[in-house]
N, C-alpha and C positions, 0 to 999 in steps of 0.2 A: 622946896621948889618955889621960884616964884612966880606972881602971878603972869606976868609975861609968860612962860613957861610953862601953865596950865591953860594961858586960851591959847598959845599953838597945840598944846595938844588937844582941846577939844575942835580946833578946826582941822585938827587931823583929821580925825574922825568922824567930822562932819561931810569932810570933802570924798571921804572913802565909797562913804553912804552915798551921797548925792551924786557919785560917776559909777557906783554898781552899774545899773541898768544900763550903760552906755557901753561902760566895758565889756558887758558879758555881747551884747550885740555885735560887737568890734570882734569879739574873737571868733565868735558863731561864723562871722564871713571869711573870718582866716583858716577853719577850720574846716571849712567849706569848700577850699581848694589841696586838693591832693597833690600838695607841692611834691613830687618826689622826682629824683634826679630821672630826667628822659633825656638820652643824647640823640634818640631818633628825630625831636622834635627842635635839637638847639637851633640856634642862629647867634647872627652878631647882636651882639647888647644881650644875649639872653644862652647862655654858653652852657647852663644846666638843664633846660629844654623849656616848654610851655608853660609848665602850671607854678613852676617857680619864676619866670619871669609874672605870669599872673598876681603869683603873694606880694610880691614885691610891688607893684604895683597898686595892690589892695592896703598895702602896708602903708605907702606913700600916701593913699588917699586918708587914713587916720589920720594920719599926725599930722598933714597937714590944716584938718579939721583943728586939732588939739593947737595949733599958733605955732609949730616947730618946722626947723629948716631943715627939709628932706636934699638929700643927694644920693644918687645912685648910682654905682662903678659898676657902671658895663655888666652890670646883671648877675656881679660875680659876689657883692656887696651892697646894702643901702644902711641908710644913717639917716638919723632925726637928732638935732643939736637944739637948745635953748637958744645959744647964738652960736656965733662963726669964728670965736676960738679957738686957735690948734692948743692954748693951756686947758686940758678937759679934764674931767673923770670919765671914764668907758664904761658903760656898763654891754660886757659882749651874748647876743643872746643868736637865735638862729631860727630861719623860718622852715629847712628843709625839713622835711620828716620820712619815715620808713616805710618802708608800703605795710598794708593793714594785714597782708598775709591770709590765711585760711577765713573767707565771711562766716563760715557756718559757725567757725567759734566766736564770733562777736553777735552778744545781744541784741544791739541796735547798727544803724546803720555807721559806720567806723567815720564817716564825713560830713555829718548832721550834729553837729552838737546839742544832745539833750541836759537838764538838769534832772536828777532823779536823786528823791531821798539823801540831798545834801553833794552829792556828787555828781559833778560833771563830767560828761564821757565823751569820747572821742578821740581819735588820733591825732596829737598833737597839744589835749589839752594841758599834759605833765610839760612834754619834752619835745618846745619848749617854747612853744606859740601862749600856751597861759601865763606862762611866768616873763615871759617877752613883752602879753600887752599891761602885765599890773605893771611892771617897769615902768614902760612907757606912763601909763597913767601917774604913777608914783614923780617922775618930771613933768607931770600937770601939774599937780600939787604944789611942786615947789614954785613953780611960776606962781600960781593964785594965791599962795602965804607971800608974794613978795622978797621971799628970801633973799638978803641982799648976795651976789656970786664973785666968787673971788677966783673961782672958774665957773669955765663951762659946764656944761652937763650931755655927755654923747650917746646916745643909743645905736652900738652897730649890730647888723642882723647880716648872718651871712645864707650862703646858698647853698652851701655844702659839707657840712659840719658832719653830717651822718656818711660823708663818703670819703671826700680829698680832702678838704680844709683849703682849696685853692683860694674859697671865698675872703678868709684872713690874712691868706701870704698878696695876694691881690690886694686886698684894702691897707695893708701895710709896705706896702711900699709906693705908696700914696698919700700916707698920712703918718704924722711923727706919733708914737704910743701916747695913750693916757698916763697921765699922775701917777694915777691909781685907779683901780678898779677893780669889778667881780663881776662875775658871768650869774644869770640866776638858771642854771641849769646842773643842779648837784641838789647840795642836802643839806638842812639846816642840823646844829648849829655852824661850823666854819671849817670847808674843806679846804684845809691851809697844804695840803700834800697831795700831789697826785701820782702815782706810782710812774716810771716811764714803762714802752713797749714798743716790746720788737717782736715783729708777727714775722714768720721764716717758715723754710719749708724743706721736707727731705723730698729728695725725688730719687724714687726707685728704679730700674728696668722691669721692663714687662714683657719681656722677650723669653720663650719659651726653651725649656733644657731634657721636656718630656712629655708624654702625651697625656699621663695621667692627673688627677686631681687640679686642671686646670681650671684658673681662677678668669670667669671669663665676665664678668660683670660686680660690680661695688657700688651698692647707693648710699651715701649717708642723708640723712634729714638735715635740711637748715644750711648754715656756709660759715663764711667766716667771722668771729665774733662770738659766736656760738660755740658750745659742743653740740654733738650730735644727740638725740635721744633715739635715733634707730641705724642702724645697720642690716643694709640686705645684700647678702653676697650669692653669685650662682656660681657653678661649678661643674665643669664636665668631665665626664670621664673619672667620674668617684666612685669610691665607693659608701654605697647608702650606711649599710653597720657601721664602717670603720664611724663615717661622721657622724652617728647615734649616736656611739659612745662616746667619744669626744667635748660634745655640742653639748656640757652640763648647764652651761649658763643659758644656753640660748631659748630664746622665746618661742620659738618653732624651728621644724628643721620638716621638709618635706622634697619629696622625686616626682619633678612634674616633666614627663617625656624623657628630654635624655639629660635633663639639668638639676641636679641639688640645691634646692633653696632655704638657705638660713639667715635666720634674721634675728639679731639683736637689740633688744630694745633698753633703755636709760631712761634718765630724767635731766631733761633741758636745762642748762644756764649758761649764765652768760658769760665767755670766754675767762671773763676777770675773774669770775667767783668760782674755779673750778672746785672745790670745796662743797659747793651745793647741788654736784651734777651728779649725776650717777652715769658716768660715762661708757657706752658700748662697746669703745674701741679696748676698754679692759678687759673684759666680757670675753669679746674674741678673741686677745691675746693669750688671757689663760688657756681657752680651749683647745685652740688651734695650731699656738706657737710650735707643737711636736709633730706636725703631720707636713709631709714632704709634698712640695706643691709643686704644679709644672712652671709657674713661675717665677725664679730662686729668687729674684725681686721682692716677692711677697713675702716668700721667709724672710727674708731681711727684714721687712718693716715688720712685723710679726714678731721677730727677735727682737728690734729695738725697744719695743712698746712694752713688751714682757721685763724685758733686759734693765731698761734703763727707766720708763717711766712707771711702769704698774701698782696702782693705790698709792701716785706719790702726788700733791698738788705742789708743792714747796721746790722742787726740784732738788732736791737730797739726793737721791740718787746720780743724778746725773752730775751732782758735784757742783751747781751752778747755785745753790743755796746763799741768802744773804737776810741776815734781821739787823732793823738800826730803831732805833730807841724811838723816834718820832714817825716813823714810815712803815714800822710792821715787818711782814716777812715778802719776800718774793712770791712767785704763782709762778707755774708752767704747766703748760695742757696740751696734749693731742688735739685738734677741733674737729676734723672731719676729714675726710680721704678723695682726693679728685684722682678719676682713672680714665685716662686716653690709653688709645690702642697699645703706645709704646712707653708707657712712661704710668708708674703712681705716683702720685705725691701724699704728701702726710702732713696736713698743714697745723703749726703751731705756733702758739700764744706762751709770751714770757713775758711777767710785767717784773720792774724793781724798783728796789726801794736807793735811797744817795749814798751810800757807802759801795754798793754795787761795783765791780771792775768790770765793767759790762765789755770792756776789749777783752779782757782775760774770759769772759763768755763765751764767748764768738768764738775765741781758739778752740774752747773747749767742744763747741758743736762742728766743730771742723773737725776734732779727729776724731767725733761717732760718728761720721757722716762717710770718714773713710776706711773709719772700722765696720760699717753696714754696707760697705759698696753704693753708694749714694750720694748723691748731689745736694750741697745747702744752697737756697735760693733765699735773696735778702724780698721780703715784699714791704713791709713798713714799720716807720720806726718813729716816736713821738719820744722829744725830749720829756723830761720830770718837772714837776715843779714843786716846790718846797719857800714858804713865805715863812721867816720868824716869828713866832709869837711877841717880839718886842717890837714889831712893825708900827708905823704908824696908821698903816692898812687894818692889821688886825687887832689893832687897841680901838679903832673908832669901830668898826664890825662888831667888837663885842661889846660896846658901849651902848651901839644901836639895839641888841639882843637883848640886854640886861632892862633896858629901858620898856620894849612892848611886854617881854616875855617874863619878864621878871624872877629870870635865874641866868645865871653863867653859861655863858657859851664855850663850849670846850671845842677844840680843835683836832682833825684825826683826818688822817688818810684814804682816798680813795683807788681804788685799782684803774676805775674808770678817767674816761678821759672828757674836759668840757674847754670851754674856748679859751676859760684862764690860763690853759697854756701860751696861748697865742699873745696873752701881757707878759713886760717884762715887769709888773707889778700889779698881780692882780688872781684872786683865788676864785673857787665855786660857793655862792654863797644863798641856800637855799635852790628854789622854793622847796622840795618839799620835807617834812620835818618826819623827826626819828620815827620807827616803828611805823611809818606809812608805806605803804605798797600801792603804787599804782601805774604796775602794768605797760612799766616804760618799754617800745619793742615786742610787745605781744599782745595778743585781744585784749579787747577793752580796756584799755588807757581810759583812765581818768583821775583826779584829784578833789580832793576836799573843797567848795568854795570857802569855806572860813577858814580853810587853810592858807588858797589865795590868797585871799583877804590880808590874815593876818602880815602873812609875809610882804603882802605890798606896804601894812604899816611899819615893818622893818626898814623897808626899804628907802622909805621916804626919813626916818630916823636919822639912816645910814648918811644918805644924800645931803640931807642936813649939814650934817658935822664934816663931809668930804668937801662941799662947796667954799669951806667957811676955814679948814687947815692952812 
């Protein structure tokens, strides 16, 4: 190495240090605002509601602190550039976040960001308001080393990443893509694959064929994205033994007036990881699938879940199965059961990998849908992305890796989805690294500061060698 070479790197270093304290301030005030989508509250310029026009806002006031040229599309998008280049690098990150959920399960208050024993907590510090502002800071950096730019440098933050994605179909068609780029809102080392998915839905009858064992209430825990970790069904006109004996799995079963209350309980995850869930909706199918319901709706979905899905995550069963050498295996899951008066649905999650005939899928749920007397309903669908390892994306990504972390960065797939879909050159890259947990979507979100850290020095690594390609 030479010595040029050794003082950028120790003014790397030097500069990481000397914007801590600034940084962790800047996010404390992002963190601050419970950006989450409120359509009660929209307006014009601010079309996701108040508090993320707010971020946005609060956003613009950083960077313009930091010397960068803020623009912001209609509330749907904001951006901070080095200069006013359309030849950029993107770096795509996002300010909205999920609501905090249940307070009594979070420690602290989920909108206060604390530091505690290494770890910062709060909603938003992982995903992805922290790894949004070391970005940003990380294009301070390269300003203050001078780095001569053979491009630009972009920071785009959208507004609805956790919901629609309107935020990026809006900002791109307004702006020509990046070079190249990566989102810091995934996993180090280099998520170069992102499974695609298509979220569908069976919809059953709920029209009655008898007066017995009718199925007059369905609650699942939690919604879409999710599986469920409870199920509670009531029921009239049962009989209490018959559903004793039946009801082996279930967590309680009780006759409260003229209604049978049973209830199913699992263990939560995240739609993509149905592997780590302990799903209820199996639970019931075993039990239940042989008891004649008033309505035949319900046996239908009952039969399906028995039938086609039961202790299967990969969808083997159902014949929808696919493994490819760089992308792993498919997922498919029941999520949770929504019940209107006339109508159940049974909403599911299928992600895959690029070998996938995902036309040849779609046929295939079309005719269990008309083998279960039942309706497919499309609700959404996110294309795949898949970067080469011979990239010139993913040889500077792992150059940057090799250089802070000093091992190899290997490449692997995720189920989940991050705004690198939305490049047509560009993966999830970081922030947070292998075997860390933090609580992305559930109480107490937080992440490592020297995790931060380090990965801002990636990042700035990275920017380095992308400015200069």
């Amino acid at each position: 190495m030479s010595k040029k070479e050794v003082l950028i790197l120790d003014k790397i270093t030097a500069l990481i240090k000397h914007y801590e304290k600034d940084m962790l301030a800047d996010l404390s005030k992002l963190i601050a605002i419970p950006s989450i989508r409120d359509l009660d509250t929209k307006r014009e310029g601010a079309p996701f509601g108040e508090n993320i026009d707010k971020v946005f806002k609060e956003f613009a006031l950083i960077a313009q602190k930091l010397g960068f040229k803020v623009r912001n599309f209609d509330g749907y998008a904001i951006d901070a550039s080095i200069n006013e280049s359309d030849d950029y690098i993107g770096i795509l990150a996002h300010l909205d976040v999920v609501e905090a959920g249940d307070l009594s399960k979070w420690t602290s208050d989920p909108f206060k960001m604390i530091l505690e024993e290494g770890l910062l907590k709060g909603r938003g510090v992982s995903d992805d308001k922290g790894p949004l502002i070391i970005a940003l800071y990380a294009m301070k950096i390269i300003k203050d080393l001078n780095i001569p730019l053979k491009h630009n440098i972009r920071l785009i933050a959208g507004g609805s990443e956790e919901t629609t994605w309107e935020c990026v179909e809006h900002y791109f068609k307004h702006n020509p893509q990046p070079l190249m780029g990566f989102s810091p809102d995934g996993n180090f080392p280099i998520v170069n694959g992102e499974k695609g998915i298509w979220q569908f839905h069976f919809t059953f009858g709920n029209t009655l064929n008898k007066d017995e064992n009718v199925l007059m209430a369905l609650k699942s825990s939690h919604g879409i994205n999710y599986i469920a970790d409870k199920i509670t069904l009531k029921i009239k006109n049962g009989d209490l033994a018959l559903f004793k004996k039946a009801s082996q799995n279930a967590s309680s079963i009780i006759k409260n007036n003229d209604l049978i209350e049973i209830v199913y309980e699992g263990k939560i995850a995240l739609s993509r990881n149905p592997q780590r869930a302990v799903n209820p909706l199996f639970k019931m199918a075993k039990d239940l699938h042989k008891i004649a319901f008033g309505n035949k709706g319900f046996n239908d979905l009952l039969n399906f879940i028995y039938e086609e899905l039961l202790d299967d995550f990969y969808g083997e069963k159902c014949g929808v199965y696919y493994e490819d050498e760089q992308m792993g295996k498919t997922s498919l899951c029941p999520m949770c059961i929504l019940i209107k008066e006339d109508e159940i649905a049974l909403m599911m999650d299928y992600r895959y990998v690029k070998n996938t005939d995902l036309a040849k899928v779609k046929e295939c749920f079309k005719a269990k849908a008309l083998k279960y007397h039942a309706r497919l309903g499309n609700d959404k669908e996110k294309r795949l992305l898949y970067v080469s390892e011979d990239s010139a994306l993913i040889r500077i990504l792992k150059k940057a890796y090799l250089e802070v972390m000093h091992e190899e960065a290997l490449t692997f797939t995720k189920g989940g989805a991050s705004y690198a879909r939305a490049m047509d050159n560009g993966v999830a890259f970081g922030a947070t690294f292998e075997n860390e947990e933090t609580n992305v979507h559930m109480p107490n979100e937080h992440i490592k500061l020297a995790s931060l850290l380090k990965a801002q020095e990636i990042y700035v690594h990275a920017l380095i060698d992308m400015v200069k390609n």
